[in-house]
Structures are given as C-alpha cells and as structure tokens.
C-alpha positions, 0 to 999 in steps of 0.5 A: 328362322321359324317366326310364328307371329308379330310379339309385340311392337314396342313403343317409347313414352315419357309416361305410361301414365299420361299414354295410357288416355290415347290407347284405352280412351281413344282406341279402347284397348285394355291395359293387362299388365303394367310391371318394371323390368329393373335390369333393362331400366323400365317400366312396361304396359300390355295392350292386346289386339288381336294375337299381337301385343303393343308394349309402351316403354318407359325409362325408370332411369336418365341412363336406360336405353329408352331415354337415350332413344327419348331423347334422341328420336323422341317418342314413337315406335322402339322395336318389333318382336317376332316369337320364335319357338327357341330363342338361343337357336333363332339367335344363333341362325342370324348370327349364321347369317352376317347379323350383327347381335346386341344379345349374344345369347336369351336373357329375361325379358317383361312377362317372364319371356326370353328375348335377344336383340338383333342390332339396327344396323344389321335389320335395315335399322329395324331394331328387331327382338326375338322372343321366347 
C-alpha cells in the first residue's frame, strides 16, 4: 500500500463546542473547517499541525457510530487516516491481504475526500481509514 502520510486522527466529543477551548485556547491550534457529514451522522472540525490534521467527532444522532463509540469507550481517539493516491486500489490490496473491510468500496467522506474503513479486528483493533 503506497500511504504518503498520517490524514488525520480522528477524535470523539460530546461537543465540538465545549472542545474547542482545549485545542485552540490550550494548544493554539486553529479550527479551519467545521461542516456535517449527514449520511455518517456528524458533524466535524479541522485543526492542522504540521502536514497532519486532527478531526473532532461529534454525534448529530443517538444512533450514529460516534455515539455508539461515546457511549461505549467514552471520549478519545476514534480513528487513524492514512492517505493513499487512490482508495478503491488501497482497499482492494488489504482485502488481498486477509483484511476484514467495513467499506467494500470509496465513499465521500468530510472535506470532499474519498474514504473506506478498514475493520478493528483486522488492524490490531486500530480502526484505520483510507483517504483519498
């Protein structure tokens, strides 16, 4: 698989609002992009560091994978994305490979990027996200 770099980390929160004091007052990071993703059940906000981006999480419905997550783990680290120059090829090498798919092929995902997850139980319970 030909990963360029670390996308994002993805993060759960209650509330982008009541996080949004530790990552820009606390760390001086920048929120860039805050924007819903109605299909997946959220709503997400964009810090850069560096070439990496963190994307805060938040649940838009009791029944979205992200308050599942909430309610099960509590808040913290959701997800690593790794960018890859196409994802349906990436997808198709892991699948190649024994890795169990939560995307069998690209779908949209925030900021207009193509992504596909890649199950826990296959990435050393890592939920991992290929973009594009």
């Amino acid at each position: 698989m030909d990963i360029s770099h670390i996308e994002h980390i993805g993060i759960a929160v209650k509330s982008i609002a009541d996080s949004l004091p530790y990552y820009e007052g606390v760390l001086g990071l920048k929120c860039y992009n805050i924007e819903e993703v109605a299909d997946q059940k959220v709503k997400t906000a964009f810090f850069k560091v560096g070439q990496t981006k963190l994307e805060l999480l938040e649940p838009t419905s009791a029944d979205s994978t992200i308050a599942k997550f909430i309610e099960k783990r509590g808040e913290g680290i959701h997800h690593l994305a790794f960018a890859v120059p196409e994802v349906a090829g990436a997808l198709a090498e892991a699948g190649s490979k024994g890795v169990q798919l939560i995307d069998p092929s690209p779908r949209r995902g925030a900021e207009g990027l193509q992504i596909a997850f890649l199950h826990p139980k296959s990435t050393g319970s890592v939920l991992t996200e290929l973009c594009q």
